[in-house]
C-alpha positions in Angstrom: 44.4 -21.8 -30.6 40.6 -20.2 -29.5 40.4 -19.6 -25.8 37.3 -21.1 -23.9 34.9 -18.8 -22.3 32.8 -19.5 -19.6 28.8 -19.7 -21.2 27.2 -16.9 -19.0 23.6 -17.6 -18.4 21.6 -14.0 -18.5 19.1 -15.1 -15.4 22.5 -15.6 -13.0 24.1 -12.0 -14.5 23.5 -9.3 -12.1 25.6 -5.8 -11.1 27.5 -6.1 -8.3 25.1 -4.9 -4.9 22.1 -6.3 -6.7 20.6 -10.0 -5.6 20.1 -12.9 -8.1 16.3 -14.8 -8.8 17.5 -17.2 -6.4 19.1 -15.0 -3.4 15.8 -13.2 -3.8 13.7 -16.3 -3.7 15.9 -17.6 -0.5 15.5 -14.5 1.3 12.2 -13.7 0.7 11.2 -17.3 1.6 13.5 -16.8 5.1 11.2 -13.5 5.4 8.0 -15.0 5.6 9.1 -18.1 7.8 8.8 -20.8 5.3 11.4 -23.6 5.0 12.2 -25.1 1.4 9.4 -27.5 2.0 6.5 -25.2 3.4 7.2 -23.1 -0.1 7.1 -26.0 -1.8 4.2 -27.9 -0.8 2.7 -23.9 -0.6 3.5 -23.4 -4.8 3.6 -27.5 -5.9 6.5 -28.4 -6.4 9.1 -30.2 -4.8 11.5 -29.2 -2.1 14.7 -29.9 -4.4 13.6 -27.4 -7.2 13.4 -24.8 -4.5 16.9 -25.3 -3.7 18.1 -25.4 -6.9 16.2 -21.9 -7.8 17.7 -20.5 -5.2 21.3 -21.9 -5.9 20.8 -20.3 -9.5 21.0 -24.2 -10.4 18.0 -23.7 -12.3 15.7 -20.8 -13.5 11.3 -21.5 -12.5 9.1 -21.5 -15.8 7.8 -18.6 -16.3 4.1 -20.0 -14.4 6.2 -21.0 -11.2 7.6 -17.5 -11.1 4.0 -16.3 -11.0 3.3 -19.0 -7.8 6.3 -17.9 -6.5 5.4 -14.6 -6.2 2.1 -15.7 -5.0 3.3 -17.3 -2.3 5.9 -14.7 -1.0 2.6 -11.9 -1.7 5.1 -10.1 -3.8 4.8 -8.8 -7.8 6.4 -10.8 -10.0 8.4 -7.7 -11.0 9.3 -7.4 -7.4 10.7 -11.2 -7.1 12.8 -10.3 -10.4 14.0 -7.5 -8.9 12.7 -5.1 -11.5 10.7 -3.1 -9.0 11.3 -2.5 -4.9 8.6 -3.2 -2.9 6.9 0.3 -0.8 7.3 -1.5 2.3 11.0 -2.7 1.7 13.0 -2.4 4.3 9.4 -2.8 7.0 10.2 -6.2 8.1 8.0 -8.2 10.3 9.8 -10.3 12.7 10.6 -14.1 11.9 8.3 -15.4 14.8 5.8 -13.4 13.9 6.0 -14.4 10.1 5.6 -17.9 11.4 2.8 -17.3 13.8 1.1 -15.7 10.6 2.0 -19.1 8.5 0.3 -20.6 10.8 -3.6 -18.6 11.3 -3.1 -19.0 7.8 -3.0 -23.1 8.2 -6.2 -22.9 10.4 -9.7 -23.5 8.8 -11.5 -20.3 8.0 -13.9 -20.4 10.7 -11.2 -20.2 13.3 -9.1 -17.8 11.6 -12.8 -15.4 11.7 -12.6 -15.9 15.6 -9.0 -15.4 16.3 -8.8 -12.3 13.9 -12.1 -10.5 16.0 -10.4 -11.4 19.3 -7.1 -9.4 17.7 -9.0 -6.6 16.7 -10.9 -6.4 19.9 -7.8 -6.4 21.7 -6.2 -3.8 19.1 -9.1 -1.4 19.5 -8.9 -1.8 23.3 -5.3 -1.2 23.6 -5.9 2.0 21.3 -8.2 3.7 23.7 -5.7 3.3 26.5 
């Protein structure tokens, strides 16, 4: 009598210390401050596929990989973990992704004035 094997699934294989697509999509999404949703809305699609890419439930069509990456302002070869990014390991703070998320939300004309009063600032604090 044949013995059943478990159908592997090549996108979910990975060697053991290395993240899958979706671990990668989850934490790189935690990174930048965006809930399921925010990512969502951010690449069009809905909130459920996000959680199922990053259960390894499903695996994003090639073009959603591309938005993904988008999004996360990552390579695609970075968010497939074929490359590391230079700045791995140079994480900006959770608040201060989400402060980000949100300049980015404002209209462009206000996002002008509040990056000259940050440089200002910056350029003042550096002559101290």
């Amino acid at each position: 009598m044949a013995r059943k094997t478990k159908k592997t699934d090549m996108a979910t294989m990975v060697l053991p210390g290395q993240e899958t697509l979706g671990r990668r999509i989850a934490r790189l999404r935690k990174e930048r401050g965006y809930t399921q949703v925010e990512l969502a809305e951010k690449i069009g699609i809905i909130q459920v596929l996000i959680s199922d890419y990053e259960r390894d439930k499903l695996r994003p069509h090639p073009e959603v990989i591309v938005r993904f990456a988008h999004a996360l302002n990552v390579t695609t070869d970075e968010l497939l973990g074929l490359t590391v990014s230079p700045t791995a390991g140079t994480k900006p703070s959770l608040k201060t992704l989400r402060r980000l998320n949100r300049i980015e939300n404002l209209p462009p004309s206000q996002q002008k004035a509040l990056f000259k009063t940050i440089d200002n600032f910056l350029k003042g604090a550096e002559k101290e």
